[in-house]
N, C-alpha and C positions, 0 to 999 in steps of 0.2 A: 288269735296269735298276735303275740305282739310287736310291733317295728324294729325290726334293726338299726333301724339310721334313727329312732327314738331310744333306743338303750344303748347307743353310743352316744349320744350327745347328752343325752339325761342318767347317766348309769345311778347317781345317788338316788336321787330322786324314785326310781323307780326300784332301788332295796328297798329304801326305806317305805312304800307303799305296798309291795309283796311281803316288809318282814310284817303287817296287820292282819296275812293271814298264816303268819307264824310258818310260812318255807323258807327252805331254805335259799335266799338270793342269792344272798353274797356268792355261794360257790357256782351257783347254775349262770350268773349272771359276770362275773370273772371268767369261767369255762368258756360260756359263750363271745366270750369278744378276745379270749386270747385264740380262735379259731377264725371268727372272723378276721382277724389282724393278720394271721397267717392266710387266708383265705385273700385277703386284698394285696397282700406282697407275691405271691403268686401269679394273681389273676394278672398285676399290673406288671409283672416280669411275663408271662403267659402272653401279652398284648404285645409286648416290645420285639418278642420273636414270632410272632403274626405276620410282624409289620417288615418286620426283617425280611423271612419268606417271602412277603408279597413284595419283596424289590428284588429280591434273586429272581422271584418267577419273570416278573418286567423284562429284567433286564436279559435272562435267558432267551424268552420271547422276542428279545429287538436283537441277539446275537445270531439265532438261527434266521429270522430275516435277511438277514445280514452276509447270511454263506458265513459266519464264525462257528460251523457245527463244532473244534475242539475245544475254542475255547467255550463255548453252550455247556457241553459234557464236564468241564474243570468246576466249571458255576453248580454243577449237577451235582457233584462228588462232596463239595463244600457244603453243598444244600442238605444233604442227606443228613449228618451229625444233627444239625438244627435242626431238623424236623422229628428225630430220633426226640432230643429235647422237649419239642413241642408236646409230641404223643406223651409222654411222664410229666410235663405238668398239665394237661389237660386232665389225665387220672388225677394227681391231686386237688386238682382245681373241683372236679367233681366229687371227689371223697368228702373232701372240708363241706360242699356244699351239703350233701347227706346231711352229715353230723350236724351240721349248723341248722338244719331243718330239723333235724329227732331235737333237739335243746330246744328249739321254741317251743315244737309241741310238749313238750313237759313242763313249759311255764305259765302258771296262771294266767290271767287277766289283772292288771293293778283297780284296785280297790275305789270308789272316789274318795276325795276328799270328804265326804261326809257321813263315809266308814268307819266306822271306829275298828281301834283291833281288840281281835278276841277271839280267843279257840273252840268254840260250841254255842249250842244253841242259849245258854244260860248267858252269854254276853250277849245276846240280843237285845234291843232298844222297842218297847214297844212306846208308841208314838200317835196311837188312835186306837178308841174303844168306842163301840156304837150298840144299843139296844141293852133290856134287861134280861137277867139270866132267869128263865122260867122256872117256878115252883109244879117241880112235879106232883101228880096225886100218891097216894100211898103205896101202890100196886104197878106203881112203875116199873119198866125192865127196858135193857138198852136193845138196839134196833134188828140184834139176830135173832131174839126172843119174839120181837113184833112181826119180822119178816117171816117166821115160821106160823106165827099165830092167827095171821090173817091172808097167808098163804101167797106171799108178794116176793120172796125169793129164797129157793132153794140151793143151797149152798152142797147137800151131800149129793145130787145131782151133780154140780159142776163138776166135784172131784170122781164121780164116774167116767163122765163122758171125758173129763181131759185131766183133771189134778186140784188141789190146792189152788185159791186164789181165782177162781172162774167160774163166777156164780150163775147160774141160771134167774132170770128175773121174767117172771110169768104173772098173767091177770093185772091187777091194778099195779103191782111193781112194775112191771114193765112199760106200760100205760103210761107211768108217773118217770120214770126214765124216758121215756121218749119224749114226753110234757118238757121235762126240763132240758133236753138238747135242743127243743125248736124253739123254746124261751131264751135261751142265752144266743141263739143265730141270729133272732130276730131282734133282742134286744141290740148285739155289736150291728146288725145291717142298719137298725134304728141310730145309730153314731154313727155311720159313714162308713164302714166297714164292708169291703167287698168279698162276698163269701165263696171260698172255695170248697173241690171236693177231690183233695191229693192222693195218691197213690199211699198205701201203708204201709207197704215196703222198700225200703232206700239202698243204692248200693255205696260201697263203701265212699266216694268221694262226699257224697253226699254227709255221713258222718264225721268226716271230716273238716267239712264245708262249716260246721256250724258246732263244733266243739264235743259231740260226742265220742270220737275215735283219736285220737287213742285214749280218751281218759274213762270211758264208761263202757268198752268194750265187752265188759265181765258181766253188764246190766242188760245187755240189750242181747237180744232171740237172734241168731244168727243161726243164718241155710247156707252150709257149706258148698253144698252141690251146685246153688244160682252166685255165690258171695253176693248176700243179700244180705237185711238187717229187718226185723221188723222194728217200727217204729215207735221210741220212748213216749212220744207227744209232735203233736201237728208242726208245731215250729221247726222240724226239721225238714220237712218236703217244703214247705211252705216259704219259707227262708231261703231253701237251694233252689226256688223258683230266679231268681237274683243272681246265681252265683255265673260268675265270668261276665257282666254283665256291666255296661260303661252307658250311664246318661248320659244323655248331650246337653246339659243345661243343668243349673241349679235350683230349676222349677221344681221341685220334686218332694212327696209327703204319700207312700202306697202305705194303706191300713188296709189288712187284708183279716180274715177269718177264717177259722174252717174247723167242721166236726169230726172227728176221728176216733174208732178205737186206740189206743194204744196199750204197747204191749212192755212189761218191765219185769226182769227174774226175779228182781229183789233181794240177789244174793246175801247170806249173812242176817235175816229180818229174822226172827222167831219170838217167841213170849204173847205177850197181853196184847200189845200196840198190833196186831196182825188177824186179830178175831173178828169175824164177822166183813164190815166195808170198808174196815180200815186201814188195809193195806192190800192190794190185789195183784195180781200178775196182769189179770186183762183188766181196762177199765174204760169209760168214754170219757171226754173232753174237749170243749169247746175252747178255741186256741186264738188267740187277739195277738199280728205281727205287724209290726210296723219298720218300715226304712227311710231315714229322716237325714236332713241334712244336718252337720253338727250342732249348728246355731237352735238347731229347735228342737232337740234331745231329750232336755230338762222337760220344756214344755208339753213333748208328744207322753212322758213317764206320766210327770201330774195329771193328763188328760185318761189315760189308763186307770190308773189310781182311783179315779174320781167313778168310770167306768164299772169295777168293780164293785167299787162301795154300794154303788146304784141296784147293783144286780144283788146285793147281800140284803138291802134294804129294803128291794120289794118282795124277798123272799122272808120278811120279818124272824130274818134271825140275829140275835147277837153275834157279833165278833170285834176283831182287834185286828191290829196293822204293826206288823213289827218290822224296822231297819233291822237287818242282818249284819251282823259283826263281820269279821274277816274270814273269821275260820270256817264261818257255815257257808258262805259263798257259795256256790256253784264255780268250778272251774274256771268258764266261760264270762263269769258277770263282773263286770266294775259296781255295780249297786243292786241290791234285790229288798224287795218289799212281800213279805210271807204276810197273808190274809188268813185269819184262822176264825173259826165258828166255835162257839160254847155246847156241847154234846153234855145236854141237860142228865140222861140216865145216865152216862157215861163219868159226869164230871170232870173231866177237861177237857182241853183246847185241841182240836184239829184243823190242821194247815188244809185249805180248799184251791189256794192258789196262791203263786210265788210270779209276781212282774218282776222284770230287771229290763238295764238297760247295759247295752254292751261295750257301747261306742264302737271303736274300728277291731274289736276283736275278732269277731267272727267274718267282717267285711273285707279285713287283712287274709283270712285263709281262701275266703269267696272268691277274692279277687274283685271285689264291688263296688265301682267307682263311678266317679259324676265330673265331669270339666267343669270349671269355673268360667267365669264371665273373661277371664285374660288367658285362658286355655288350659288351664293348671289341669292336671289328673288328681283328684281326693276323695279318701276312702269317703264312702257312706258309713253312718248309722246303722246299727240294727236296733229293736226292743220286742220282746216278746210275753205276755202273760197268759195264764190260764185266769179264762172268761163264764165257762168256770169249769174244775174236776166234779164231777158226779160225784163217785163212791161215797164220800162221807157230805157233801150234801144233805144225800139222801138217808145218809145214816141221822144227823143233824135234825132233820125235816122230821123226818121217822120220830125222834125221839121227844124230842120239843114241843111239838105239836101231840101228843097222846093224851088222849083222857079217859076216863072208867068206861065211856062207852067203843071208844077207835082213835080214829087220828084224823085232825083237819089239816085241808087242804091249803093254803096260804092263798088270798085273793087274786094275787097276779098269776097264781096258776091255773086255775078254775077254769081260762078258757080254754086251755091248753088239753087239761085232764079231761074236761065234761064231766067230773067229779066233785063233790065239795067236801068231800068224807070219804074214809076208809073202814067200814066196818063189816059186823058177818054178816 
């Protein structure tokens, strides 16, 4: 959420960084400060009859002292109108405050400066490419063909037991799934990364807390009965570990981790891009958060970044590194960096993981603050990536790796698997 007392003193500034993802500012961001304006002419008329009351009451107070119980009663009868007063602006006081609160939540996050604007994924900046794209053999097929053929995950199972998008992963699929969640823990605890193991269900503030609610409400599993939410991706328990939360010092850099299912509807998804691992309702993910002072923001991103590539490289697969334009943004992010793998049977690119960095976005709804060295109260940091998503990983892995006789194993896995090959 973004500062009030920063979109009043910056109002251009900050159109002109929201019109990059093509919202509307101008009107949400006018709306908003002609209610705040009213909201501060209020509050400081609100104050002045506060202050009033509390000298009637004084002085009522020193009258009945006093044996003046008629005139006490005269002071009483005066008092009453003004407090009548008080009670109607304190309801407005609190209305305006409502409204003022639903308009931040429906304003993005401003962009950085090293956004460009753009409305879809076609204005995105790719920015890094790493590894060759592998020559498949002749008899190639993409990874629901393989997973069927070598018996590593059953997908019309899933949709028995629960529906669409909830595959079953049995024998070496699953093997090779669990390989690769204790590979990506172990690699973020090998970077300093302190691993958690969060609750999968969050309640509402919690969604809140970190920019899921109200914007992704339609996305996320919700149990009306508990108001519960299941969880899009780990960064949301993990992040609301923080929230209300006031450092005492400016010592402060937490890199946390953690594995999680997560759960996503996926509303509105259908066609090609959804076949097979390429799109899921359920899926696992290993999740890299960090809460950083602002000075070292930039730095704690590049350090991510670097983190990622690392884990893409020893899983010898090609991919790419794309800055995200405006429009594809996440709600939530001032910058994002989409990580995507080369799905050789497949021929093209899938996204495996998306870092960003927030700055006071989400720290602003948390409430997540640090004292400075002269006592100041200021927002923390946030940044969070996926270290890595499974489902197309493994589709990736699956497909890349296939030769006439199965599929190898990639070196840094091997210890993980105790396999070096998939075949009958």
């Amino acid at each position: 959420m973004l500062e009030i007392q920063k979109i009043r003193s910056n109002k251009e500034q900050i159109i002109e960084a929201l019109n990059k993802r093509f919202f509307p500012a101008e009107k949400f961001i006018q709306e908003l400060l002609d209610k705040d304006n009213q909201w501060r002419k209020n509050k400081t008329e609100l104050e002045t009859i506060t202050s009033e009351l509390n000298k009637f009451a004084k002085n009522i107070g020193e009258l009945m002292k006093n044996g003046q119980k008629e005139l006490a009663e005269q002071e009483k009868e005066k008092s009453k109108k003004i407090k009548e007063k008080e009670s109607e602006l304190k309801s407005v006081v609190e209305e305006l405050e409502k409204e003022i609160q639903l308009l931040l939540y429906q304003i993005p996050n401003t962009p950085n400066e090293l956004v460009k604007a753009g409305k879809s994924a076609e204005d995105n900046e790719e920015i890094f490419t790493q590894g060759q794209i592998p020559k498949l053999h002749e008899k190639a097929v993409p990874h629901w063909d393989l997973a069927q053929q070598y018996n590593l995950i059953n997908f019309e199972l899933g949709v028995k037991i629960t529906g669409a998008g909830f595959p079953v992963y049995l024998g070496k699929g699953a093997k090779l799934q669990r390989a690769l969640i204790q590979f990506f823990l172990d690699e973020a605890c090998n970077a300093g990364y302190e691993e958690y193991m969060p609750p999968i269900v969050v309640n509402e503030a919690s969604g809140f807390g970190t920019g899921q609610l109200p914007d992704k409400e339609g996305q996320m599993y919700y149990m009306p009965a508990d108001d519960l939410y299941m969880i899009p991706t780990a960064e949301v328990p993990v992040t609301n570990i923080f929230r209300e939360v006031l450092l005492p010092d400016e010592n402060f850099s937490f890199k946390m981790c953690a594995y999680t299912p997560c759960f996503r509807r996926e509303a509105g998804s259908y066609g090609k891009d959804v076949r097979g691992l390429n799109r899921l309702h359920q899926f696992d993910k290993v999740e890299i958060v960090r809460i950083e002072h602002p000075d070292n923001t930039a730095k704690a991103l590049e350090e991510m970044l670097e983190h990622v590539k690392n884990l893409l490289m020893k899983l010898e697969l090609p991919f790419r590194i794309l800055r995200l334009c405006g429009g594809d943004m996440g709600f939530s992010s001032a910058m994002t960096y989409d990580f995507e793998v080369y799905s050789a049977a497949q021929q093209k690119w899938l996204e495996v993981s998306s870092v960003s960095r927030f700055d006071t976005f989400q720290s602003n709804r948390l409430k997540l603050r640090f004292k400075t060295k002269d006592k100041k109260t200021v927002l923390c940091h946030t940044l969070n990536g996926s270290a890595l998503a499974l489902p197309r990983i493994v589709a990736a892995l699956l497909e890349n790796f296939q030769d006439e006789k199965g599929i190898k194993i990639p070196k840094a896995l091997i210890p993980y698997t105790g396999f070096d090959r998939i075949e009958h």
